[in-house]
C-alpha positions, 0 to 999 in steps of 0.5 A, spaced: 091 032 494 097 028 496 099 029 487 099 037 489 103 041 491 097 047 492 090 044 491 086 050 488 081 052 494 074 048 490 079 042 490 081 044 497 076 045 501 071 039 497 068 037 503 065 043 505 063 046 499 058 040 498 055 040 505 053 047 504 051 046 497 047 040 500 044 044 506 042 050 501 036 052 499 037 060 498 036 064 490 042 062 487 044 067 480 045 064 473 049 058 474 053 059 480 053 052 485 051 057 492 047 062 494 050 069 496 049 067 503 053 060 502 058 064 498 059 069 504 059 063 509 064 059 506 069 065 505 068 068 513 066 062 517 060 059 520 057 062 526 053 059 531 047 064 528 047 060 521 044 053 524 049 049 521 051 042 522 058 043 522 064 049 522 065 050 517 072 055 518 074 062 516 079 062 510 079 070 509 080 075 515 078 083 513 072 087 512 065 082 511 063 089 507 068 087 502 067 080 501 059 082 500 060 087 496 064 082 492 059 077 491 053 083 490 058 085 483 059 078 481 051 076 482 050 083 478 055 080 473 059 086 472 066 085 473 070 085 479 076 088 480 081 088 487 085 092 488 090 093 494 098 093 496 101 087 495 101 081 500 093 084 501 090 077 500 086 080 493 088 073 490 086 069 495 079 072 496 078 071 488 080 064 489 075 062 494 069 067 490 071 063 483 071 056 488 065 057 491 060 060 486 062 055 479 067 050 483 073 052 478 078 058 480 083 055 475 081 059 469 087 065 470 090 069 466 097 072 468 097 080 467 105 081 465 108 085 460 108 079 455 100 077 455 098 079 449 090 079 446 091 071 444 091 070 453 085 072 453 081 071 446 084 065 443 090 062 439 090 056 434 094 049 434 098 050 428 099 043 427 092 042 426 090 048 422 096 045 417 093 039 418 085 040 417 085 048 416 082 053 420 075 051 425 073 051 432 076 044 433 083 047 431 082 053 435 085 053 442 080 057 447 083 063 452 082 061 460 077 067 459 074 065 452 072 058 456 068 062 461 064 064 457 063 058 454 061 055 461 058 061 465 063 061 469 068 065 472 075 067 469 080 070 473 085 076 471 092 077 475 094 083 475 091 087 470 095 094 470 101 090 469 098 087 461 099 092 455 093 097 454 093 092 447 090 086 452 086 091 458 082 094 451 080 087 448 077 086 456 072 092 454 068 088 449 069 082 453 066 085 459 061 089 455 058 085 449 059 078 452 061 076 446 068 074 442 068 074 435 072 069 430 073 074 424 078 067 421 072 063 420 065 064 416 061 059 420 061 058 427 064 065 428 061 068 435 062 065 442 057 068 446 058 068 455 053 065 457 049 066 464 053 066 470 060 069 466 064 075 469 071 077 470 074 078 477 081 082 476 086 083 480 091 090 481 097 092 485 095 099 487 104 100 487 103 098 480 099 104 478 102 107 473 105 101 469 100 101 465 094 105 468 087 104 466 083 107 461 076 110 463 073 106 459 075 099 462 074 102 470 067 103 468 066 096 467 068 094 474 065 095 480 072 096 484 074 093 491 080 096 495 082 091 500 086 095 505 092 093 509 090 088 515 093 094 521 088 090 526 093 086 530 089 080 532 086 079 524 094 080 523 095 074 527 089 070 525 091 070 518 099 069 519 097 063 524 092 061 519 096 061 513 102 058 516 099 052 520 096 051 512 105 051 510 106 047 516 101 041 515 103 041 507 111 040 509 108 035 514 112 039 520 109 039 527 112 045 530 109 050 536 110 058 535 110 060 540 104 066 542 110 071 544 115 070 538 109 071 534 107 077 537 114 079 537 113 079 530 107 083 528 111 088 533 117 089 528 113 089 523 109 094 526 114 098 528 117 098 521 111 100 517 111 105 522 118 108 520 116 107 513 111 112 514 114 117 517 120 117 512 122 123 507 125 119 501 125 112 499 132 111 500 129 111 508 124 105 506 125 098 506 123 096 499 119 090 502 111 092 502 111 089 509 106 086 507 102 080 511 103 075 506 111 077 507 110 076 515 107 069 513 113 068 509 118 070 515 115 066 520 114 059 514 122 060 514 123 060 521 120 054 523 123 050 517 129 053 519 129 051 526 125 043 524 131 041 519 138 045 523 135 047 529 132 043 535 125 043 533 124 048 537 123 056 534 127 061 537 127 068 538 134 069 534 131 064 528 125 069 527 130 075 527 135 071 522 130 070 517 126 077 518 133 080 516 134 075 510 127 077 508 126 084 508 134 085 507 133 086 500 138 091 498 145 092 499 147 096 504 140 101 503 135 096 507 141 093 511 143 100 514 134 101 516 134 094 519 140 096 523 137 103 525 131 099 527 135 094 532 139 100 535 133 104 536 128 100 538 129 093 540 134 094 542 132 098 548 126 094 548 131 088 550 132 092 556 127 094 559 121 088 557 126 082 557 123 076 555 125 073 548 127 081 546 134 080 547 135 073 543 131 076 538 136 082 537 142 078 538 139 074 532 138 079 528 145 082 529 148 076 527 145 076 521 146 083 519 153 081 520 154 075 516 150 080 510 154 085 510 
């Protein structure tokens, strides 16, 4: 793991997947390496009910309908489509179900306007097929195409954002379970094997880039992943994922539980103010999502470890939520200015405590962008 910048989670979280496949005596379906139960557990957490000898810790934080959903449309071996705004945590949970049931979350196809059938079918090794001609030892298998091979699960990134060339290729993938290879005679059908299935992921502010066709819905079960709303699971997640930074960048830092709820405040507050607005120009461009909370927070610390004084402080925070969000100019600017004349600066006033640094902080930035 110290040779990696990001571990994949079977990598990650090694030690815990085998203690819950040594202590599992549960029905596993086709391949997978746990139970559903052990699924569910290595996704949620351990409770003391579960008998265990060890914790094993929470890695996602939202519904446990969600997850059990999930594993029940994955063990029926339809495939699972996520979907959610951004920052929702859709490709994280498809990670942590990939690890857990095949031990493998890394056969990922990013959906972009650029992926073609090739990204998910196969492509050939030109010098090879010059060299020795067409044949299964010159083909070059899909991430996809190798899942079917092993039974295990392929992940789809962002399936709206690919062309409706590439989402229709998934329809027999996802129905027929199998890939023909017209360019041979021989040799020519990768069939899937027991355990394959597709978890596909989709920005719901992407609809209508490239919206699904019915027949392609049909061939997954969907699961909406709401926005965390709940302020504590907002700060368990935003604590949890920051503390995984941190300890990558080797920095030992407190956050402080009142500038964290400053920050889940403010953002609170303009979530709220998005609602209520009449026109996008009145909206931040940021989807005020809690992945953004985490990246706020990440900046803030490093800031205050490599400039600061070690310590994170309130006008910090502000700082780097103003050059987080403040993505355009004077558009976003002007709304975070409306929000610390308006709200916190009254707040400042009559709560006191780290508010006024927070204002001041978020002023001196607006200022230096303006």
């Amino acid at each position: 793991m110290s040779d990696m910048l990001r571990a994949p989670a079977e990598i990650k979280y090694a030690d815990e997947l085998d203690f819950l496949e040594s202590v599992d005596t549960g029905t596993k379906p086709y391949s997978w390496r746990l139970s559903p139960r052990m699924v569910r557990l290595f996704v949620l957490g351990s409770e003391r009910a579960d008998g265990l000898d060890r914790n094993i810790p929470q890695k996602w934080f939202g519904d446990r309908s969600f997850v059990e959903r999930s594993i029940v449309t994955l063990a029926s071996d339809r495939g699972l489509l996520l979907i959610g705004e951004p920052g929702t945590g859709k490709s994280w949970l498809a990670e942590l179900l990939a690890a857990a049931t095949c031990r493998n979350s890394t056969l990922v196809v990013q959906g972009t306007a650029g992926t073609t059938e090739d990204h998910i079918k196969y492509s050939w090794n030109v010098s090879m097929v010059i060299a020795k001609g067409q044949s299964r030892e010159s083909m070059i298998p899909s991430p996809i195409m190798t899942a079917m091979e092993q039974g295990v699960l392929g992940r789809f990134e962002e399936l709206t954002r690919s062309t409706s060339d590439v989402q229709d290729a998934l329809i027999s993938i996802l129905s027929e379970k199998y890939v023909s290879i017209p360019e041979l005679n021989d040799d020519n059908i990768v069939f899937a094997k027991p355990g394959f299935s597709i978890i596909a992921t989709a920005n719901s502010r992407d609809r209508g880039v490239n919206d699904l066709s019915s027949a392609l819905k049909r061939r997954f079960n969907f699961v909406r992943i709401p926005v965390v709303t709940n302020k504590r699971s907002e700060a368990e997640i935003v604590r949890f994922r920051t503390e995984e930074l941190l300890r990558r960048h080797r920095v030992e830092l407190e956050v402080p539980p009142t500038l964290l709820d400053i920050l889940l405040q403010s953002f609170a507050d303009l979530r709220a103010a998005a609602a209520s607005a009449t026109s996008d120009d009145d909206k931040l461009e940021s989807a005020l999502s809690t992945a953004e909370q985490i990246g706020v927070l990440e900046d803030a610390v490093l800031h205050s470890q490599f400039f600061g004084d070690r310590t994170l402080r309130a006008a910090t925070l502000a700082g780097s939520m103003v050059g987080s969000l403040a993505r355009r100019s004077p558009e976003d600017l002007a709304i975070l200015n409306k929000y610390l004349h308006a709200v916190v600066e009254p707040r400042a006033k009559k709560d006191g405590g780290e508010w006024p640094g927070f204002l001041d902080g978020g002023r001196q930035a607006i200022a230096a962008l303006s």
